[in-house]
Short mmCIF file of the C-alpha atoms (twelve columns), coordinates in Angstrom:
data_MODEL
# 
_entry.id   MODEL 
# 
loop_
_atom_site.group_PDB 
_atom_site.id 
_atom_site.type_symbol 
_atom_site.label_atom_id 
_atom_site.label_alt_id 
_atom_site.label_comp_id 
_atom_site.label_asym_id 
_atom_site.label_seq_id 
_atom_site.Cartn_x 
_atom_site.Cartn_y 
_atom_site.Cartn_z 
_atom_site.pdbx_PDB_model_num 
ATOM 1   C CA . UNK A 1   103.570 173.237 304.253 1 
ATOM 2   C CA . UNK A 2   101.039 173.203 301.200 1 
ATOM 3   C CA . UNK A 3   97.634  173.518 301.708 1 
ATOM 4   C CA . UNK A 4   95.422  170.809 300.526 1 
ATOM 5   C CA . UNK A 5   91.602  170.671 302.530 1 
ATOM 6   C CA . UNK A 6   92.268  166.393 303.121 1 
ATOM 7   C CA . UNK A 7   95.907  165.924 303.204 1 
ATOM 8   C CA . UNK A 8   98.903  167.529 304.729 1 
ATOM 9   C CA . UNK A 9   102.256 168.449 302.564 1 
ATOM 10  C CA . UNK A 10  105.701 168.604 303.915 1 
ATOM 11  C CA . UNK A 11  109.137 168.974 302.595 1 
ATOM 12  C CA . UNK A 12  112.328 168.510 304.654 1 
ATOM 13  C CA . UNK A 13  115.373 166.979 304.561 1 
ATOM 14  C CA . UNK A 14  114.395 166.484 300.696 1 
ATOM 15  C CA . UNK A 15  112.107 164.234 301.785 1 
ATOM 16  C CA . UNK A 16  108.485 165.024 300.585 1 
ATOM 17  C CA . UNK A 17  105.271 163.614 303.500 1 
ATOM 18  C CA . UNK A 18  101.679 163.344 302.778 1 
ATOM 19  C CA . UNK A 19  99.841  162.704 305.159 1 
ATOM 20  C CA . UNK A 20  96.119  161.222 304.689 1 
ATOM 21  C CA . UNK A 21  94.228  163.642 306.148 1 
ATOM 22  C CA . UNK A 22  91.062  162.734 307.161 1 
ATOM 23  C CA . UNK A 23  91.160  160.879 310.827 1 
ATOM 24  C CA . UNK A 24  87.231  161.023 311.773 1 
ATOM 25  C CA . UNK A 25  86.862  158.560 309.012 1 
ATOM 26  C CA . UNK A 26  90.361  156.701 308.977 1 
ATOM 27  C CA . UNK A 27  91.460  158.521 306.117 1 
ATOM 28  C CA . UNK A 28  88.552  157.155 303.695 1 
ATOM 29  C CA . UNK A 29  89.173  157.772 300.361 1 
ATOM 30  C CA . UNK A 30  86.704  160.112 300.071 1 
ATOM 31  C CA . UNK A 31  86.109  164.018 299.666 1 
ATOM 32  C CA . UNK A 32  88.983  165.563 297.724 1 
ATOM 33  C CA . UNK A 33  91.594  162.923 299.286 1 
ATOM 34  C CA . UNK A 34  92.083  161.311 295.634 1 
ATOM 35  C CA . UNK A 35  92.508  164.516 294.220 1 
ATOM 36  C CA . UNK A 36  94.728  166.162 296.977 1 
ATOM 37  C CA . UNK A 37  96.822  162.536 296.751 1 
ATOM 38  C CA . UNK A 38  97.240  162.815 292.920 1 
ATOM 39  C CA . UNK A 39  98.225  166.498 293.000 1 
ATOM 40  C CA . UNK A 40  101.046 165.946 295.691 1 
ATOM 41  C CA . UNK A 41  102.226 162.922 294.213 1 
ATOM 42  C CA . UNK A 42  102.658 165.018 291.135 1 
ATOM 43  C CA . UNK A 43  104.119 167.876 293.032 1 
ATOM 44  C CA . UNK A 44  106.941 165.783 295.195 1 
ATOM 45  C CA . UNK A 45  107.618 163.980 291.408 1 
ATOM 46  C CA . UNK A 46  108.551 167.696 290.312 1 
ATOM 47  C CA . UNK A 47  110.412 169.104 292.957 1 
ATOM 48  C CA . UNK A 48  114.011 168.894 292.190 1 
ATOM 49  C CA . UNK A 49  114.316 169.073 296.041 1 
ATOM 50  C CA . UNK A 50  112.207 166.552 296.980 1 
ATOM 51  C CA . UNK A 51  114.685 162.965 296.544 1 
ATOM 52  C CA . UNK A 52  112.159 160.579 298.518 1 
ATOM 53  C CA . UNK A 53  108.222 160.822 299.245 1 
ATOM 54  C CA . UNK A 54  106.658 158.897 302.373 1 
ATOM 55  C CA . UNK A 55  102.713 158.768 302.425 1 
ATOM 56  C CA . UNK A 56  101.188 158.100 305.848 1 
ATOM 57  C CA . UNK A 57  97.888  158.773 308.101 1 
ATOM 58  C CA . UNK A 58  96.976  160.806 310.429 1 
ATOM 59  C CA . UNK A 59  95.303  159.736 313.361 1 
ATOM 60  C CA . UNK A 60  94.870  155.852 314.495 1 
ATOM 61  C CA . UNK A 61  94.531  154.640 311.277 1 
ATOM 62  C CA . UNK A 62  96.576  154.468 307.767 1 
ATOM 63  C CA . UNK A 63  93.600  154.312 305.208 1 
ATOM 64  C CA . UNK A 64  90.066  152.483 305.492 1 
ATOM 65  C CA . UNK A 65  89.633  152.078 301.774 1 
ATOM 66  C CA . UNK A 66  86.552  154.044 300.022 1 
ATOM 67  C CA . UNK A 67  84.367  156.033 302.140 1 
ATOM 68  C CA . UNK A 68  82.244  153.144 302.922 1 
ATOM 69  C CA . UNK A 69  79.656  155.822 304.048 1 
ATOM 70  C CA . UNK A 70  79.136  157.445 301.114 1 
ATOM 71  C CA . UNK A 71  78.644  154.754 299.681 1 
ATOM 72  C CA . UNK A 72  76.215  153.690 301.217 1 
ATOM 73  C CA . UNK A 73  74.539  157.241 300.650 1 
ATOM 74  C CA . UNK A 74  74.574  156.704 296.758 1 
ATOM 75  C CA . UNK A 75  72.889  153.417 296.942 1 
ATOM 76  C CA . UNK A 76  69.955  154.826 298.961 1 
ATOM 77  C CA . UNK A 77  69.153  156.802 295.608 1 
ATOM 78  C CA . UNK A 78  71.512  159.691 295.426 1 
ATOM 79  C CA . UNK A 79  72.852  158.307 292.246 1 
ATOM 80  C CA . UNK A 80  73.361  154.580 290.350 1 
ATOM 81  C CA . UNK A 81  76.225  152.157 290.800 1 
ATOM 82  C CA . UNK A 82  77.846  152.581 287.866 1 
ATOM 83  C CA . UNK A 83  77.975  155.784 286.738 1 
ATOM 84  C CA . UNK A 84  79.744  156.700 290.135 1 
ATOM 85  C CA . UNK A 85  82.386  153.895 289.665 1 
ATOM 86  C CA . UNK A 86  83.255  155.184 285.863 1 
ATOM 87  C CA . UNK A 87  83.968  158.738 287.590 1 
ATOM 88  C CA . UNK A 88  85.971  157.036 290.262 1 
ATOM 89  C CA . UNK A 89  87.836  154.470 288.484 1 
ATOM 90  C CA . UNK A 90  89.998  157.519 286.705 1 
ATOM 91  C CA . UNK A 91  90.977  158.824 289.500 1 
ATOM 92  C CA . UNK A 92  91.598  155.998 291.601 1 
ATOM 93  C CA . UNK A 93  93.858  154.532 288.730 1 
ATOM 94  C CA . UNK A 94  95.865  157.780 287.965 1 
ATOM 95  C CA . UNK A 95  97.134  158.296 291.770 1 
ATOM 96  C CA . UNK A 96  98.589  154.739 291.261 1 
ATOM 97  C CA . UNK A 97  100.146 155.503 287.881 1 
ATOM 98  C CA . UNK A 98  101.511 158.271 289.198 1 
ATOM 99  C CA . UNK A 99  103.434 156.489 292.224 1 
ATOM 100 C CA . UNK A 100 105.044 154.085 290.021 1 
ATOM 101 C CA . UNK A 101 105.872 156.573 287.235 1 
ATOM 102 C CA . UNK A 102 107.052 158.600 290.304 1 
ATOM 103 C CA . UNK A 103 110.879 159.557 289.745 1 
ATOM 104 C CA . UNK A 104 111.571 158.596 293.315 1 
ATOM 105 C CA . UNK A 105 110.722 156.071 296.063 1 
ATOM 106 C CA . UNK A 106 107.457 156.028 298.022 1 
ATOM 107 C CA . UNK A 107 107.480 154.238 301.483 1 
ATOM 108 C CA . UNK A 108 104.399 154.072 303.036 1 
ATOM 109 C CA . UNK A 109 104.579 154.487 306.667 1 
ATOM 110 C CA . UNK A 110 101.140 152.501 307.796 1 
ATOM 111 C CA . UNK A 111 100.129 153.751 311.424 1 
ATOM 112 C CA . UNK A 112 97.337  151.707 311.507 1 
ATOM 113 C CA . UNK A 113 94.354  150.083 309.865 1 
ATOM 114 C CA . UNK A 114 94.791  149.834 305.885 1 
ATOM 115 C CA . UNK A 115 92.015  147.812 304.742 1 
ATOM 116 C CA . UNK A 116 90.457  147.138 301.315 1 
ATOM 117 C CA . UNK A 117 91.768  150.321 299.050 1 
ATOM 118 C CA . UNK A 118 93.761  151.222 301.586 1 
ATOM 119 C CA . UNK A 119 95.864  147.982 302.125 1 
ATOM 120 C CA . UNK A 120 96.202  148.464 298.303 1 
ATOM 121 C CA . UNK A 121 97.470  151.988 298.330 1 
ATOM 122 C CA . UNK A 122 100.174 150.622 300.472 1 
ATOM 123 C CA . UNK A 123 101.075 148.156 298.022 1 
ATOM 124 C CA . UNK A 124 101.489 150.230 295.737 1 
ATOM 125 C CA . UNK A 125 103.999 152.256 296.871 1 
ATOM 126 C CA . UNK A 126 107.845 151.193 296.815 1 
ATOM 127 C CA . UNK A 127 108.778 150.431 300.355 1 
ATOM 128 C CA . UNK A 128 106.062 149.596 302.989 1 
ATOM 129 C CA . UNK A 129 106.692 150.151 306.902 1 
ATOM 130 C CA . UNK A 130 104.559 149.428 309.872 1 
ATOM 131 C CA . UNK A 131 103.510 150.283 313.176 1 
ATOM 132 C CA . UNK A 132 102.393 147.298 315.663 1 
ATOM 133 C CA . UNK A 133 99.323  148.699 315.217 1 
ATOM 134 C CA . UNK A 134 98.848  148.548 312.264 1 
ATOM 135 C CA . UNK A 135 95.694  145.766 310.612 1 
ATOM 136 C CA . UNK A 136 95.708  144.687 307.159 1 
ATOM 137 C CA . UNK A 137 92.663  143.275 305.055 1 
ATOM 138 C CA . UNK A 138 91.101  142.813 302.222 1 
ATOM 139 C CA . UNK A 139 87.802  143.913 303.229 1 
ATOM 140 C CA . UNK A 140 86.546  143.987 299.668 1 
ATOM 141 C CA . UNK A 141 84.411  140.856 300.117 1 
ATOM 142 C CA . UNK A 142 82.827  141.181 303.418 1 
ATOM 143 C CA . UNK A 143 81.031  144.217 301.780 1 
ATOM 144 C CA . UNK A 144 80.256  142.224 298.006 1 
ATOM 145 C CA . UNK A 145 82.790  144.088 296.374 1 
ATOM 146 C CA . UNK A 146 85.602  143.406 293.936 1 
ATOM 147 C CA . UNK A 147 88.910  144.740 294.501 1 
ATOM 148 C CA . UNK A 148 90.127  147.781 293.533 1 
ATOM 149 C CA . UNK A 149 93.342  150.019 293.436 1 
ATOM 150 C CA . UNK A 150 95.561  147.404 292.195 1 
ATOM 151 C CA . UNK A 151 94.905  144.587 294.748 1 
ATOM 152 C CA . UNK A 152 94.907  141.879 292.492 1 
ATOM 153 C CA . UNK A 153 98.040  142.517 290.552 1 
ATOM 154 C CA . UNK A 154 99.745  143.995 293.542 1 
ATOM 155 C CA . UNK A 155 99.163  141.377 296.399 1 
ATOM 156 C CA . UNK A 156 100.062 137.927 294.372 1 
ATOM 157 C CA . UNK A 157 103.172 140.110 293.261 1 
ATOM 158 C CA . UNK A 158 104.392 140.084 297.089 1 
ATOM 159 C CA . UNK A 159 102.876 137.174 298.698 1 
ATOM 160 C CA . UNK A 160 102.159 134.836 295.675 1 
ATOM 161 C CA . UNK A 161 99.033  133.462 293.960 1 
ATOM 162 C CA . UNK A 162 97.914  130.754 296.587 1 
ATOM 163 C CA . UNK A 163 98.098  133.840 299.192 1 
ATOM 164 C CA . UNK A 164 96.335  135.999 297.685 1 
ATOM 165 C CA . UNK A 165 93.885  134.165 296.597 1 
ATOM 166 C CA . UNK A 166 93.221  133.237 300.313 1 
ATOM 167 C CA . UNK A 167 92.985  137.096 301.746 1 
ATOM 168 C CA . UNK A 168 90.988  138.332 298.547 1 
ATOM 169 C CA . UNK A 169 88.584  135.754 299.229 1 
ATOM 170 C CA . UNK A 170 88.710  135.913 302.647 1 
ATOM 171 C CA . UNK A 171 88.762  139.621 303.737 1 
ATOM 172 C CA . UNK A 172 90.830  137.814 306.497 1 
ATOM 173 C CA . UNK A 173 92.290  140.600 309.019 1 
ATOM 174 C CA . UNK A 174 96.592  140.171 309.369 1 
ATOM 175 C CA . UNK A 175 98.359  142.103 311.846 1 
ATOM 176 C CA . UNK A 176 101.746 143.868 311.436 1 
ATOM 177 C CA . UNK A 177 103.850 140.922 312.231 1 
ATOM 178 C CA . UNK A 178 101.918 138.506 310.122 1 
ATOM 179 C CA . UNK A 179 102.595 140.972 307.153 1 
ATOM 180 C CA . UNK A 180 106.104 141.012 307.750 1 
ATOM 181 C CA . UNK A 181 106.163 137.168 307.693 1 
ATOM 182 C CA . UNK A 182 104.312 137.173 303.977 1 
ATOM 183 C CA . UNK A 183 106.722 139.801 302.895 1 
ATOM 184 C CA . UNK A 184 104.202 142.496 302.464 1 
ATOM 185 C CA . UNK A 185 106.260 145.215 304.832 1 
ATOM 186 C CA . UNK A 186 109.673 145.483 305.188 1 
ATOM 187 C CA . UNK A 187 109.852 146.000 308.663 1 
ATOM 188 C CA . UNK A 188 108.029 146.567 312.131 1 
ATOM 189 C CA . UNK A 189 108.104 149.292 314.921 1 
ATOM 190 C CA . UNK A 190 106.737 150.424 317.597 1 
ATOM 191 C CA . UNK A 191 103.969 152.927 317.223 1 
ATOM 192 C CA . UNK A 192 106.145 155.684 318.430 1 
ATOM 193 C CA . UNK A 193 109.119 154.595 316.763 1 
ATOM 194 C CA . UNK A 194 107.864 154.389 313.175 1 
ATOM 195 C CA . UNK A 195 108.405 157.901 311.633 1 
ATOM 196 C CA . UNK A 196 111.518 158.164 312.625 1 
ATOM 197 C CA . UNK A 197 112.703 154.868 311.656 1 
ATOM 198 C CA . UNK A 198 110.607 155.678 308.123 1 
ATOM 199 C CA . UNK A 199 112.617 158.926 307.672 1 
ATOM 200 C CA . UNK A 200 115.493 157.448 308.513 1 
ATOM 201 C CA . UNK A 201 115.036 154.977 305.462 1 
ATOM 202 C CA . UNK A 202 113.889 158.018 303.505 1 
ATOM 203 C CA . UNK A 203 117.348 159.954 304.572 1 
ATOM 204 C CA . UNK A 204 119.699 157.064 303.764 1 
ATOM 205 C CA . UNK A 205 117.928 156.768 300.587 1 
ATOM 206 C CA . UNK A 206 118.054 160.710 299.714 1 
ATOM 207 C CA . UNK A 207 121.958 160.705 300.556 1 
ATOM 208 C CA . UNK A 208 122.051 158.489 297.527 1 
ATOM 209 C CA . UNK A 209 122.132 159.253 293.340 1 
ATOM 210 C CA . UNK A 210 119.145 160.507 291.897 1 
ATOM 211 C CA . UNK A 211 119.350 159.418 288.692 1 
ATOM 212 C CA . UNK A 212 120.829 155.850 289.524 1 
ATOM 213 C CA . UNK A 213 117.802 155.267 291.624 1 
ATOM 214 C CA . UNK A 214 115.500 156.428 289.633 1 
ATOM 215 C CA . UNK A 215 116.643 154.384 286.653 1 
ATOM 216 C CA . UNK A 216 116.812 151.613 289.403 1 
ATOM 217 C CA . UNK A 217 113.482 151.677 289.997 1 
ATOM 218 C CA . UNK A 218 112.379 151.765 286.349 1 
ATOM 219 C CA . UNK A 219 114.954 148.901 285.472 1 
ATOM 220 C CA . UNK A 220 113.150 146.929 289.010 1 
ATOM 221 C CA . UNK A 221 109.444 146.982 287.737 1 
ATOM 222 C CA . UNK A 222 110.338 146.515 284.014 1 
ATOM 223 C CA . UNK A 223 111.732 143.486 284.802 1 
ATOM 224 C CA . UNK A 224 108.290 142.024 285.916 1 
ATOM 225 C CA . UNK A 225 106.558 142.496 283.385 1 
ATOM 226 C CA . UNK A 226 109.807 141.239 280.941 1 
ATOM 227 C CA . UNK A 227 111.721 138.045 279.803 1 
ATOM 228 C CA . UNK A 228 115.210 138.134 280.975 1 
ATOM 229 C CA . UNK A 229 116.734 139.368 277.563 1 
ATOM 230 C CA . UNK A 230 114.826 142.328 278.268 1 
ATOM 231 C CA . UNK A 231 115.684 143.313 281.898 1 
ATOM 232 C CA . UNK A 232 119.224 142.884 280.725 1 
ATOM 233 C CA . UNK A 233 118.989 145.559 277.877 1 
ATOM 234 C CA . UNK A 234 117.119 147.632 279.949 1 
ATOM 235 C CA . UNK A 235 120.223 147.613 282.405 1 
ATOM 236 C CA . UNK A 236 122.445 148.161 280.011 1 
ATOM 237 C CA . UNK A 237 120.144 151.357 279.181 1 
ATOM 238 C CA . UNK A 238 120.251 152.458 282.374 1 
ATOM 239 C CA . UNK A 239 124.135 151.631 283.295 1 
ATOM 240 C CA . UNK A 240 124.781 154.127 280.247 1 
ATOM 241 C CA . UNK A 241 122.312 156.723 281.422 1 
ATOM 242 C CA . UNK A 242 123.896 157.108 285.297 1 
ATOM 243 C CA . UNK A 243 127.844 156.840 283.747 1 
ATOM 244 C CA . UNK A 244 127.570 159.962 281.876 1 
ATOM 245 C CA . UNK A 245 126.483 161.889 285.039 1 
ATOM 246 C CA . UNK A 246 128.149 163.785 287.976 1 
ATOM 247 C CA . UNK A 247 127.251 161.760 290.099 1 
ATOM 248 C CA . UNK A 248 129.458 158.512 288.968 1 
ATOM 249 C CA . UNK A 249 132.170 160.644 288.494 1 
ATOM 250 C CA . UNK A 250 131.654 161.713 292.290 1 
ATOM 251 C CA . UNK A 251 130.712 158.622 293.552 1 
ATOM 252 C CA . UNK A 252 134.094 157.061 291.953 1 
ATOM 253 C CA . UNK A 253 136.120 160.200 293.064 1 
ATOM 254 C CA . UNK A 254 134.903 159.560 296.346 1 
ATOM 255 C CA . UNK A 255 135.881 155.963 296.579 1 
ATOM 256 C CA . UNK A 256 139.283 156.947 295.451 1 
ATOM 257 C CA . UNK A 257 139.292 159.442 298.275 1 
ATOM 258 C CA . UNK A 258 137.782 157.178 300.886 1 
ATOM 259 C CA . UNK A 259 135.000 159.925 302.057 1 
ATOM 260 C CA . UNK A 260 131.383 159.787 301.495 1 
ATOM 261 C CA . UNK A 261 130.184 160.995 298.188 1 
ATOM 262 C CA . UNK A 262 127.953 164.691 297.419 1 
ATOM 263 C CA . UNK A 263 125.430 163.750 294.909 1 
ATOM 264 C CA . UNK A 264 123.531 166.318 293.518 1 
ATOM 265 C CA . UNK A 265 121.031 164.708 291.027 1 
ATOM 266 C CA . UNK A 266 123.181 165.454 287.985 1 
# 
């Protein structure tokens, strides 16, 4: 366990959790949470023994978005608009960057409430799970704001343009099931059933090859943002990459041998 003052750091199993950490405000994005959140991301990216990160809440909720509170606090005086949101903005975008330049998966595992930045920290991530509790919004409107953290290239990415159009401009509240339906999670559990079912995604996907996946997941978002002469080159890039490593040769040894394959990340 790694001490960080608004989030919680675990490795086992080579899988890496961090855990918002700030329940008496439903893990607002406030404090040193951005910081602690870029720092561990970066951390579980190093770790040769960390294979698969999960990011979570503690408490009843996932993530509330910005700190609502504070604010609130800097527009009573403590300090104008702007100036706040060109310190933020960095640090906001850089824990993103640094879950999709992430060398392994991130499932989110949302307990609860993730609304405004916090719906959109979800979406960023990989592989999104939920509870039955869990609420999604974008709340970004019913306070005057604009979206943040990636909502807007995220959410029409999942659920289409029409969509998300509709929830940006309506802040309209979807539950768990309803998120499912629009293809923004991947699955639904039961509250007390979702950690485990989230590691056990996490496990299956840590018994795999390192490298393959992580070229897997390069090759998967390059291909959004390319033509399909490009996503094919890039696979062919990537193919070459994971068949000069151990792990193809084990992975075909093991088929020859009919037993489940070691890999080790080489």
């Amino acid at each position: 366990m790694t001490d960080y003052k608004c989030l919680l750091y675990e490795v086992k199993d080579a899988i890496a959790t961090l855990t918002l950490n700030r329940p008496e405000r439903l893990n607002a994005l406030g404090d040193t949470l951005r910081d602690d959140l870029y720092d561990a991301v970066l951390r579980a990216s190093r770790d040769a023994d960390v294979r698969v990160m999960i990011i979570t809440g503690a408490g009843k909720g996932f993530c509330a978005g910005g700190d609502v509170k504070a604010m609130n606090d800097t527009k009573e005086g403590r300090a104008p608009a702007r100036p706040l949101e060109d310190k933020v903005a960095p640090l906001r975008d850089r824990v993103l960057l640094a879950m999709r330049d992430a060398p392994k998966p991130v499932i989110a595992a949302v307990n609860g409430a993730a609304a405004g930045a916090g719906m959109n920290l979800a979406l960023g991530c990989d592989m999104r799970l939920a509870s039955t509790a869990a609420k999604f919004t974008q709340a970004f409107v019913k306070r005057g704001l604009h979206p943040d953290w990636g909502g807007t290239y995220f959410l029409p990415r999942l659920v289409g343009m029409a969509k998300a159009c509709e929830l940006i401009f309506t802040g309209e509240i979807i539950d768990a099931q309803e998120a499912l339906r629009l293809g923004i999670v991947n699955a639904v559990y039961q509250p007390e059933e979702l950690m485990p079912a989230t590691h056990e995604l996490a496990r299956k996907i840590a018994a795999g090859p390192p490298v393959a996946i992580r070229m897997a997941k390069r090759a998967l978002y390059h291909s959004e943002e390319s033509d399909l002469r490009g996503a094919l080159e890039f696979e062919t890039f990537a193919q070459n990459v994971c068949s000069e490593t151990e792990d193809a040769r084990e992975g075909i040894k093991a088929f020859v041998e009919k037993r489940a394959p070691q890999f080790k990340g080489r």
